[in-house]
C-alpha positions in Angstrom: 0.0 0.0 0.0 2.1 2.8 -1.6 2.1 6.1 0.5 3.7 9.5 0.0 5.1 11.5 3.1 3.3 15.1 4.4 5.6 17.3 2.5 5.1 15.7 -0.6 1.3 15.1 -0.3 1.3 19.4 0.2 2.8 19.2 -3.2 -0.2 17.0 -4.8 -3.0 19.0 -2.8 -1.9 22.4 -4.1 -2.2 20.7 -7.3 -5.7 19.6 -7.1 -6.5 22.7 -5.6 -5.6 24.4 -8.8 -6.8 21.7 -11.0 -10.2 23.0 -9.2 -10.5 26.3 -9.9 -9.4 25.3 -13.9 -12.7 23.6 -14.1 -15.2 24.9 -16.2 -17.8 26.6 -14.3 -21.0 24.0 -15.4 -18.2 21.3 -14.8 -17.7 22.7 -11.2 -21.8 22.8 -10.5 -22.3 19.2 -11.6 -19.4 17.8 -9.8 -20.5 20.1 -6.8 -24.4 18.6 -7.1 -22.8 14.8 -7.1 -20.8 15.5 -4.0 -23.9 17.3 -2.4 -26.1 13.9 -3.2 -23.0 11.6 -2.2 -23.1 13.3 0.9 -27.1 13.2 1.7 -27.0 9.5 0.6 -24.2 8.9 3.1 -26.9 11.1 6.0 -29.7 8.9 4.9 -27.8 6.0 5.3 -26.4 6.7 8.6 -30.4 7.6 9.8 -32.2 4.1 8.3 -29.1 2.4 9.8 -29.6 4.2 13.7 -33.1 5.2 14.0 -34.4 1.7 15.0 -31.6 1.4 18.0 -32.6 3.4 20.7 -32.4 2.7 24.6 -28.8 0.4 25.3 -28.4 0.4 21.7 -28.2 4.1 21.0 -24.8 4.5 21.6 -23.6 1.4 19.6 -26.1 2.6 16.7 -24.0 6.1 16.8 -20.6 3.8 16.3 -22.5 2.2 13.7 -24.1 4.9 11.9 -20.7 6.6 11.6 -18.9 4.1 10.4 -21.7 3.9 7.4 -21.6 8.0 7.1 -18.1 7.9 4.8 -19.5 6.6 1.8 -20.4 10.2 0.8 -16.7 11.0 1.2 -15.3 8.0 -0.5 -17.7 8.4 -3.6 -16.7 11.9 -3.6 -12.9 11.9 -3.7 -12.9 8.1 -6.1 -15.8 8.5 -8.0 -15.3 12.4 -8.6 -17.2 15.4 -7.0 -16.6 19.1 -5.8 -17.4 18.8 -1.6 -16.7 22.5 -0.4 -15.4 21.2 2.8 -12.6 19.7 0.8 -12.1 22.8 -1.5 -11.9 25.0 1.8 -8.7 23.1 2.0 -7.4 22.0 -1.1 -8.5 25.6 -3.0 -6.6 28.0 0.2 -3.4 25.6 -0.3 -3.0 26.7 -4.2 -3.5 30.5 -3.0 -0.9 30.0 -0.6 1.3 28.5 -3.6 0.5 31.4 -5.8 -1.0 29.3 -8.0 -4.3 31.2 -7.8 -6.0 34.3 -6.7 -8.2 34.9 -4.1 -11.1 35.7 -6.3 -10.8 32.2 -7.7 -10.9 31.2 -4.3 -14.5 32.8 -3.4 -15.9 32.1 -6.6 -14.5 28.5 -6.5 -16.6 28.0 -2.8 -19.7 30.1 -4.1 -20.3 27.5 -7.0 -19.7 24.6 -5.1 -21.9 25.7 -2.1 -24.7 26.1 -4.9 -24.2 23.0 -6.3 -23.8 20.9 -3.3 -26.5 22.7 -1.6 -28.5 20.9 -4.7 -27.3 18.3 -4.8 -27.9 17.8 -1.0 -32.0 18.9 -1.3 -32.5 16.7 -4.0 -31.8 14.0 -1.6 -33.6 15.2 1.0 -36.9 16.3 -1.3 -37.1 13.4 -3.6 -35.6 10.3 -1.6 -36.6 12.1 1.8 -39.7 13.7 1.4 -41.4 12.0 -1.7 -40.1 8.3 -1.5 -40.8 8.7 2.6 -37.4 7.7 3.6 -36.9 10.4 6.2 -40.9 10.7 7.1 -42.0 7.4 8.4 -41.7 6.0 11.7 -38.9 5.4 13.6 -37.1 7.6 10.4 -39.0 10.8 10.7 -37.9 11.0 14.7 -34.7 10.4 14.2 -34.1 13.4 10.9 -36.1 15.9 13.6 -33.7 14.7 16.6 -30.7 15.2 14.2 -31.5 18.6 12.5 -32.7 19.9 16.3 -29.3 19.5 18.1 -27.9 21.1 15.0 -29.8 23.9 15.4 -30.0 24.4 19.1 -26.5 25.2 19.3 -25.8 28.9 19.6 -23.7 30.2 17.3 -20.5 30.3 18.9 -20.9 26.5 19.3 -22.0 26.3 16.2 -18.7 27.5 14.7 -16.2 26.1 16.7 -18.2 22.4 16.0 -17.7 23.1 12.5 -13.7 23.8 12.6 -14.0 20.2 14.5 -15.6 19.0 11.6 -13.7 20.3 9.2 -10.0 19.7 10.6 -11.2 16.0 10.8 -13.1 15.9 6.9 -9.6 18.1 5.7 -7.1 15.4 7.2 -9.1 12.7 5.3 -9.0 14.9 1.9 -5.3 15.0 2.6 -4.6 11.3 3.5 -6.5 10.1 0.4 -4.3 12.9 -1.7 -1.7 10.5 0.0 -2.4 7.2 -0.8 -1.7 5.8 -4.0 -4.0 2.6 -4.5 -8.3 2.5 -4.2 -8.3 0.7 -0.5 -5.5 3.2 0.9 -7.6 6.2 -0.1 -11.2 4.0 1.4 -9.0 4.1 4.7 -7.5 7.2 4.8 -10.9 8.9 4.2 -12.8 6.5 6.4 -11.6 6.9 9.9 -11.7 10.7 10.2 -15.0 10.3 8.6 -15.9 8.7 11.2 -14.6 10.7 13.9 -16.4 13.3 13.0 -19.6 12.0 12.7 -19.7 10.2 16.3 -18.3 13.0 17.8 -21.0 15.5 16.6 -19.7 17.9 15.0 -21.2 20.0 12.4 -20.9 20.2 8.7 -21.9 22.4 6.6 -22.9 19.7 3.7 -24.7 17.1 5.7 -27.0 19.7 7.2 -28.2 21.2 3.8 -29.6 17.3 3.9 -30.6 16.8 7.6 -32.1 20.2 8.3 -34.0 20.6 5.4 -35.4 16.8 5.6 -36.7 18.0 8.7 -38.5 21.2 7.1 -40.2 19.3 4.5 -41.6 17.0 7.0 -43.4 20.3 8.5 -40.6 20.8 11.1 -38.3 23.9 11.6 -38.2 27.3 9.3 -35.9 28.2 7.1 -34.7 31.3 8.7 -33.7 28.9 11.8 -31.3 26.8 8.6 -29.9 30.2 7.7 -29.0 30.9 11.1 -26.8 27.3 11.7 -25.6 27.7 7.8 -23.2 30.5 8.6 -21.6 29.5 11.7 -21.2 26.1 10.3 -20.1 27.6 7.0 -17.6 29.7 8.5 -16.0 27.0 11.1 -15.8 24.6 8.2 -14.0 27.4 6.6 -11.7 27.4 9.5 -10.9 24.1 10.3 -10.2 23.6 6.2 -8.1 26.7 5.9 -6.4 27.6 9.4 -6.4 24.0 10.7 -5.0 22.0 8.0 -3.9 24.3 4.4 -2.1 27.0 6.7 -0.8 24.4 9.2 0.9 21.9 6.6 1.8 25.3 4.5 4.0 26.8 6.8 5.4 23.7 8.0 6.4 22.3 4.8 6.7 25.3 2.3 10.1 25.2 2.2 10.2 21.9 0.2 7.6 22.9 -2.2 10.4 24.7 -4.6 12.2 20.9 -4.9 9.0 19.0 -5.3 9.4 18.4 -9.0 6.5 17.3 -11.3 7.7 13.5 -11.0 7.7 14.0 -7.3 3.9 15.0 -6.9 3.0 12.2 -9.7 4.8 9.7 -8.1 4.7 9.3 -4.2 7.2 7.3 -2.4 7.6 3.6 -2.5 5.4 1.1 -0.9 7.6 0.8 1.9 6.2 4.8 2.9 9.9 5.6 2.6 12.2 7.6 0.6 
């Protein structure tokens, strides 16, 4: 299972984070709408899985329900899509670099919260609402106990739960950047997928599926989304940027100049070493 080392895997994010901004803009929505669905699929999942363990079971049906959650990352990152909690990573990393401005930054993150945001309520309206996935008994409790904790936090924990998030779902963008074969990437995604999601924290994708679930079953307003959107938006933001892009930047800039094309194309061995 071939690996490359932290510098070199800086060198093949800032990469990707310009490949990003290169893509066309209709490109950029229809990858962003895939990643939006892949992660509302992984949500649903992780709510038929849990909803019918309750009592002594509820805490082994949180274990279990995040250990299903990652399939929205893993089809994301292998099968191809824009996630914005990856780009608030991956896209900051290339500014860094030079390799882009800040404008194609913004716009970069505007377009992909659109399209995952649609991605993420077509799940929710079609397969949620429609189908009755998220409105039938036990399902329907357990999308209105979800999206309420979400949006019961204040918005100062609101925004730090999202740099949790986001420091976790950024280390597993960057450990699948790492990994040269299929199953290396599955693991490096999977695990702080996972932490994340039995933890609790908060992320800015999964609840443009959860919340809004919970509103078309007649639950919750709008305005109340809006108002956990933009804390969650901006410590996903921070956790992405500050927490992982700046952090590995400054640590490992200074090898960036003698990380030559072959380098970022081809990792290290499959020993992990040089």
């Amino acid at each position: 299972m071939g690996f490359s080392k932290p510098d070199q895997i800086m060198g093949i994010t800032v990469e990707n984070g310009v490949k990003k901004t290169k893509y066309a803009p209709l490109q950029t929505m229809i990858l962003g709408f895939e990643a939006g669905a892949f992660i509302a699929l992984g949500y649903l999942l992780f709510i038929r899985v849990t909803a019918t363990l309750s009592g002594s079971l509820e805490g082994l049906g949180s274990l279990i329900g995040a250990s299903v959650f990652p399939i929205g990352l893993i089809l994301t990152l292998l099968a191809g899509g824009e996630l914005l909690t990856g780009n608030m990573m991956a896209v900051p990393l290339a500014r860094m670099a030079k390799r882009v401005s800040t404008g194609k930054v913004l716009y970069n993150w505007f377009l992909v919260t659109i399209s995952n945001f649609l991605g993420a309520i077509f799940v929710a309206y079609f397969f949620g609402h429609v189908v009755g996935l998220t409105e039938t008994a036990p399902f329907l409790e357990k999308t209105i106990s979800n999206a309420g904790h979400k949006l019961e936090a204040t918005f100062l924990q609101a925004f730090v739960s999202g740099i949790g998030c986001n420091w976790l779902v950024a280390s597993a963008v960057w450990l699948s950047y790492g990994a040269n074969d299929m199953s290396g990437k599955i693991l490096g995604i999977w695990f702080p997928t996972m932490a994340f999601v039995a933890i609790g924290f908060q992320h800015v994708v999964a609840n443009m599926f959860v919340i809004p679930a919970a509103i078309f079953a007649g639950h919750f307003t709008w305005i109340e989304y809006i108002q956990n959107f933009i804390p969650v938006f901006l410590g996903n933001a921070v956790g992405g940027t500050i927490f992982i892009a700046m952090a590995y930047w400054y640590t490992y800039k200074k090898y960036l100049p003698v990380l030559t094309e072959a380098k970022v194309i081809k990792p290290v061995a499959k020993t992990g070493t040089r």
